[in-house]
C-alpha positions as CSV (number, residue, x, y, z in Angstrom):
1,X,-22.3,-10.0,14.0
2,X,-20.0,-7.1,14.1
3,X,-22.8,-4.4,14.6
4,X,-22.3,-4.3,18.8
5,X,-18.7,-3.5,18.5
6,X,-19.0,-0.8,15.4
7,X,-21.9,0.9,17.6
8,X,-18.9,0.9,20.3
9,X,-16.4,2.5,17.7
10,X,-14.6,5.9,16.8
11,X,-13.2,5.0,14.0
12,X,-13.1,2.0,11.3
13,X,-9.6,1.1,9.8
14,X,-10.5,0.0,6.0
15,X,-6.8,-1.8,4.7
16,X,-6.0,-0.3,1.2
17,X,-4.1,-3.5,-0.1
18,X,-6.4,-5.8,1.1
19,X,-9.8,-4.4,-0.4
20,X,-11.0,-3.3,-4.0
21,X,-11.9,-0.2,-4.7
22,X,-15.5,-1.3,-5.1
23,X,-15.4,-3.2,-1.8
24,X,-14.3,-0.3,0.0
25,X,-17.0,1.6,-1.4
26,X,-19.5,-0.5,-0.5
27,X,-18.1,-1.2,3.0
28,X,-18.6,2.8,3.6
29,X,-22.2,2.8,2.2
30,X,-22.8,0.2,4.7
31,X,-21.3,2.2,7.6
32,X,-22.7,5.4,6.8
33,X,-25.5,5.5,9.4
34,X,-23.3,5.3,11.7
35,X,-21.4,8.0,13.4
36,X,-18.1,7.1,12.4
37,X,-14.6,8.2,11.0
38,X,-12.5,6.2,8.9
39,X,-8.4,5.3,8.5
40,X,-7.2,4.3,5.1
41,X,-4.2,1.6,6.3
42,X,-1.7,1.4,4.0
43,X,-1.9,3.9,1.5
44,X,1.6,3.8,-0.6
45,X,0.8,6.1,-3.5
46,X,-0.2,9.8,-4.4
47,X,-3.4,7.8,-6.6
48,X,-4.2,5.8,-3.1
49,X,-4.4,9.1,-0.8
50,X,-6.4,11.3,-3.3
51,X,-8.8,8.2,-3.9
52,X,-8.9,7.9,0.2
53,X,-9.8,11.5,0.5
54,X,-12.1,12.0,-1.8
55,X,-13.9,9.0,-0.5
56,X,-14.3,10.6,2.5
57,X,-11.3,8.7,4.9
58,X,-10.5,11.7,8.0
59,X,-7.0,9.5,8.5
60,X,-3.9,7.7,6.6
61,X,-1.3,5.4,7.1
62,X,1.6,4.4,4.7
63,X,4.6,4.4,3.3
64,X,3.8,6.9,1.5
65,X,3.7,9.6,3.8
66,X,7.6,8.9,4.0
67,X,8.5,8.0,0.3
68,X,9.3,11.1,-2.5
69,X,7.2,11.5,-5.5
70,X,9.9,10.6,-8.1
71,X,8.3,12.4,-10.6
72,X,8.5,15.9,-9.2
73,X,11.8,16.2,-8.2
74,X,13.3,18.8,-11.1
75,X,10.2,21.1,-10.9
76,X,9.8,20.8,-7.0
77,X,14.0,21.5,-6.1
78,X,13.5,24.5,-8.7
79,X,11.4,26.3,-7.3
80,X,11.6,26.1,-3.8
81,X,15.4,26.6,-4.1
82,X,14.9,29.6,-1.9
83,X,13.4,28.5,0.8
84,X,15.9,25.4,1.0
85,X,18.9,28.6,1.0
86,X,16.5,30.4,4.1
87,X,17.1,27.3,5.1
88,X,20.7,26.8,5.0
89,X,21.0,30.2,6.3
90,X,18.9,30.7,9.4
91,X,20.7,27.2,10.5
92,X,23.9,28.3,9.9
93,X,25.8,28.3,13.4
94,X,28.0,31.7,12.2
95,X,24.3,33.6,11.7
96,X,24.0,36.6,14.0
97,X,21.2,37.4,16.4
98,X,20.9,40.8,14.1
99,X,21.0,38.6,10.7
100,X,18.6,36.5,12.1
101,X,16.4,39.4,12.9
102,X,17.2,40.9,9.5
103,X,16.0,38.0,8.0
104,X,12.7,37.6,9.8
105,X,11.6,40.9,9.6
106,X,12.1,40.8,6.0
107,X,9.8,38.2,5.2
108,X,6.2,39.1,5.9
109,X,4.6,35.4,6.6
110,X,7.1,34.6,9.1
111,X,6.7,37.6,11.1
112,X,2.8,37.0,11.5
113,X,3.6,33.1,12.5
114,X,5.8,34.1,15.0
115,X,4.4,37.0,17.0
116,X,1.5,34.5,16.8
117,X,2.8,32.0,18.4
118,X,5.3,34.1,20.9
119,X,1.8,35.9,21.6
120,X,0.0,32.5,21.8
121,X,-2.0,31.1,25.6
122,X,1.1,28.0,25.1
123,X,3.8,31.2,26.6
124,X,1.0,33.1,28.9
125,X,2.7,36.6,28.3
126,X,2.0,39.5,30.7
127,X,2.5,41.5,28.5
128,X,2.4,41.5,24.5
129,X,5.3,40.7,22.4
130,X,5.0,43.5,19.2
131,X,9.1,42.8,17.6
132,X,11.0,40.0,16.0
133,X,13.7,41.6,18.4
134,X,11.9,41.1,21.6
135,X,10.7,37.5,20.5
136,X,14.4,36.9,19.9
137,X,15.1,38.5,23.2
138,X,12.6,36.2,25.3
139,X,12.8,33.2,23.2
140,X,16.9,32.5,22.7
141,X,18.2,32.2,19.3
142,X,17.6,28.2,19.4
143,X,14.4,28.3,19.6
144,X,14.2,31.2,17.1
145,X,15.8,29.5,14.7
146,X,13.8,25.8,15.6
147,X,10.9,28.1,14.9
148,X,11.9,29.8,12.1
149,X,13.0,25.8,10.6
150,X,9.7,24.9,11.4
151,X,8.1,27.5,9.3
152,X,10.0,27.0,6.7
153,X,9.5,23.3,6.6
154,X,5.6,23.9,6.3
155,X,6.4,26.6,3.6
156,X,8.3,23.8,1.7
157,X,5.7,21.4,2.2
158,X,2.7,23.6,1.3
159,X,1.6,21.2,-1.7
160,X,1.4,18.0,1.0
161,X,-0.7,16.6,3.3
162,X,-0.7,17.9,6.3
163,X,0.3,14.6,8.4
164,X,3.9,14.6,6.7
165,X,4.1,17.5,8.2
166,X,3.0,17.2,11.8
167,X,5.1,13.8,11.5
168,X,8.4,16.0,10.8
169,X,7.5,18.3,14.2
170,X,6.6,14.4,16.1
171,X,10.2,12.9,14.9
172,X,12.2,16.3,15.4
173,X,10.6,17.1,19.1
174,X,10.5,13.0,20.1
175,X,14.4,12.9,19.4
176,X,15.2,15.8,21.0
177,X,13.4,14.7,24.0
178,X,15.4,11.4,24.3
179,X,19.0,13.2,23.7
180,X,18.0,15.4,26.5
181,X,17.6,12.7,28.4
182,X,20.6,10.4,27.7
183,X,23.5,10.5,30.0
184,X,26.1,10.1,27.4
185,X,26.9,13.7,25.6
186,X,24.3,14.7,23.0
187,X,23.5,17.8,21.2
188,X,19.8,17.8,21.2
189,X,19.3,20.5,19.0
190,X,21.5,18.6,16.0
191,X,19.5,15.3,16.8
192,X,16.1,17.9,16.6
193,X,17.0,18.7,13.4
194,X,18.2,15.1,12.5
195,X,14.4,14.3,13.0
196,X,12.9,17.1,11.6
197,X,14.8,16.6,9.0
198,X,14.3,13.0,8.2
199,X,11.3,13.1,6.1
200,X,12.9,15.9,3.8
201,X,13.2,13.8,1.2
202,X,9.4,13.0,1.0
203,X,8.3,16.5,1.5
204,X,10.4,17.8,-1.0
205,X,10.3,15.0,-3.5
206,X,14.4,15.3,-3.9
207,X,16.6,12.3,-3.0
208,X,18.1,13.1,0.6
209,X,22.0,13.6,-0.8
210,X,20.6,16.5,-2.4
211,X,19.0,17.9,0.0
212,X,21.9,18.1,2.4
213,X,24.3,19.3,0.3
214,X,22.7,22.5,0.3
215,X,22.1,22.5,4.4
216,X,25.1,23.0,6.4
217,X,24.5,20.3,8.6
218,X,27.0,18.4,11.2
219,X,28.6,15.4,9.5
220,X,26.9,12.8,12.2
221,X,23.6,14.4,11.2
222,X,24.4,14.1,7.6
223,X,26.6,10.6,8.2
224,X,22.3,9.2,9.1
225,X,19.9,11.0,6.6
226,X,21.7,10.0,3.6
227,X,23.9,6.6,4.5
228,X,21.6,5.2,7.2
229,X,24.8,5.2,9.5
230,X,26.6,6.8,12.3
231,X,26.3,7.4,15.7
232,X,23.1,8.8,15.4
233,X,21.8,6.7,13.2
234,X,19.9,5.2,15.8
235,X,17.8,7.8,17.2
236,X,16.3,7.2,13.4
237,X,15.9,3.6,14.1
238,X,14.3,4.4,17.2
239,X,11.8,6.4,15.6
240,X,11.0,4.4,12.9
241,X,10.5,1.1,15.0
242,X,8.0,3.1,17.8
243,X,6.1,4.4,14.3
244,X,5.8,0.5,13.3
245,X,5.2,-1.2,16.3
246,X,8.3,-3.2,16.4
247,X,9.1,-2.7,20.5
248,X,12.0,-5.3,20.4
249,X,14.1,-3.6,17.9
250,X,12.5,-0.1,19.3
251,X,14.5,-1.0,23.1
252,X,17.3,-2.3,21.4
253,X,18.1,0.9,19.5
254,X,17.2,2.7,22.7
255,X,19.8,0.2,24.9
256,X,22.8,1.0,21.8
257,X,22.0,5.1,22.6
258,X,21.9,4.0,26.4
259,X,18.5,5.5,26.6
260,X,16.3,5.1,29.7
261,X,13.2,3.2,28.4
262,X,10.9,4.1,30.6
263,X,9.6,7.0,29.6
264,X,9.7,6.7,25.8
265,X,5.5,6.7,25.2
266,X,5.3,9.7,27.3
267,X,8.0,11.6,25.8
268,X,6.3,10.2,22.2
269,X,3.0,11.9,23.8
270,X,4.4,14.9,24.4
271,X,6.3,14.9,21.1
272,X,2.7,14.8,19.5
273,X,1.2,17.4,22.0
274,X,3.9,19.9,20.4
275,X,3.5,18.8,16.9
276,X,-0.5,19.4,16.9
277,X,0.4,23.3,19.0
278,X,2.4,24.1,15.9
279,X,0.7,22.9,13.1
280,X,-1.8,25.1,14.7
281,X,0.1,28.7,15.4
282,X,2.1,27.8,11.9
């Protein structure tokens, strides 16, 4: 009976608590001459996604795309303790333009990503940009260092999927977007990182309070990662409500920031558009 609207279809969404393993595995057999891609829905563990993959699912949604792996804190916060300090330190307000070019120029990887992506059709340069010191020059030292964060965050998250990822770029860029539209006074690039940021926990596997004592972050921005409170709390509730369909909660949140409402999906759309250009250059 269903056969018209799969020939119509993209892609199947297969729900991971609803289905056996065995079911799933037969629905997919049963699909395969089609031209299709599947969505695992509600994948909540490391076992779930791996089993997903391997089965041949292209997408995923869950919780546990924003939940830390419990298991791997100690041996995750070890050794990516450096990172979390390049961290700290390119984010720093008091850094220099010439320590942030110091710091850049000294690590290898980061150089490559950013001439890259300075260099990349998303800037159309007439001419080509061959320094850290002239990207610093033509780019400011907020994006620099949103770039340089952004790098970073991949760097940390090398040993995850992918999504988590572009879903940092998605919350960091979609906040920004509606502090810069707000009418009340907002630093955008605070609430960036305040998205950006709010998956930390996940990627790194470390409980949040952790993570931000080693990040020398503004106390509002700190006050809604790790107590779930503030007065920017609810660009986080904003996010999180779009991300779960819940549009009455979603305008509420948007009404307590005195948001405009109108023009959340597109600034949502373009929030992804930026997420997929990085994960690309990065």
């Amino acid at each position: 009976k269903l056969d018209p609207l799969i020939e119509l279809a993209d892609i199947i969404k297969i729900d991971f608590r609803l289905s056996t393993i065995d079911e799933i595995e037969r629905m997919l057999y049963k699909l395969s001459r089609y031209q299709l891609k599947f969505l695992a829905e509600k994948v909540e563990t490391y076992d779930e996604f791996d089993r997903a993959a391997k089965l041949g699912f292209s997408y995923f949604q869950g919780y546990f795309f924003s939940k830390p792996e419990t298991l791997r804190i100690k041996e995750v916060a070890s050794v990516k303790l450096n990172l979390i300090n390049l961290l700290a330190e390119v984010n720093r307000k008091k850094t220099t333009i010439d320590r942030l070019d110091t710091i850049i120029s000294t690590d290898l990887g980061i150089t490559y990503k950013l001439l890259r992506y300075i260099n990349s059709a998303y800037f159309y340069l007439l001419h080509e940009v061959a320094s850290v010191r002239q990207a610093i020059i033509y780019l400011g030292a907020k994006e620099i260092r949103r770039f340089v964060t952004l790098v970073i965050i991949s760097e940390l998250a090398s040993d995850k999927p992918e999504e988590l990822i572009r879903l940092s770029v998605v919350r960091g860029r979609f906040c920004e977007l509606l502090a810069q539209a707000g009418t009340a006074p907002a630093d955008a690039a605070e609430i960036f990182l305040l998205g950006l940021f709010s998956l930390l926990d996940a990627l790194l596997d470390t409980p949040m309070q952790e993570i931000v004592k080693k990040l020398p972050l503004a106390e509002p921005v700190k006050e809604a990662l790790v107590n779930k409170s503030g007065d920017l709390f609810p660009y986080l509730q904003v996010i999180t409500a779009y991300e779960q369909g819940e549009r009455e909660k979603c305008m509420n949140m948007l009404h307590v920031l005195q948001l405009p409402t109108d023009d959340v999906c597109q600034f949502y759309l373009s929030a992804v558009q930026f997420a997929d250009f990085v994960c690309r250059t990065r």
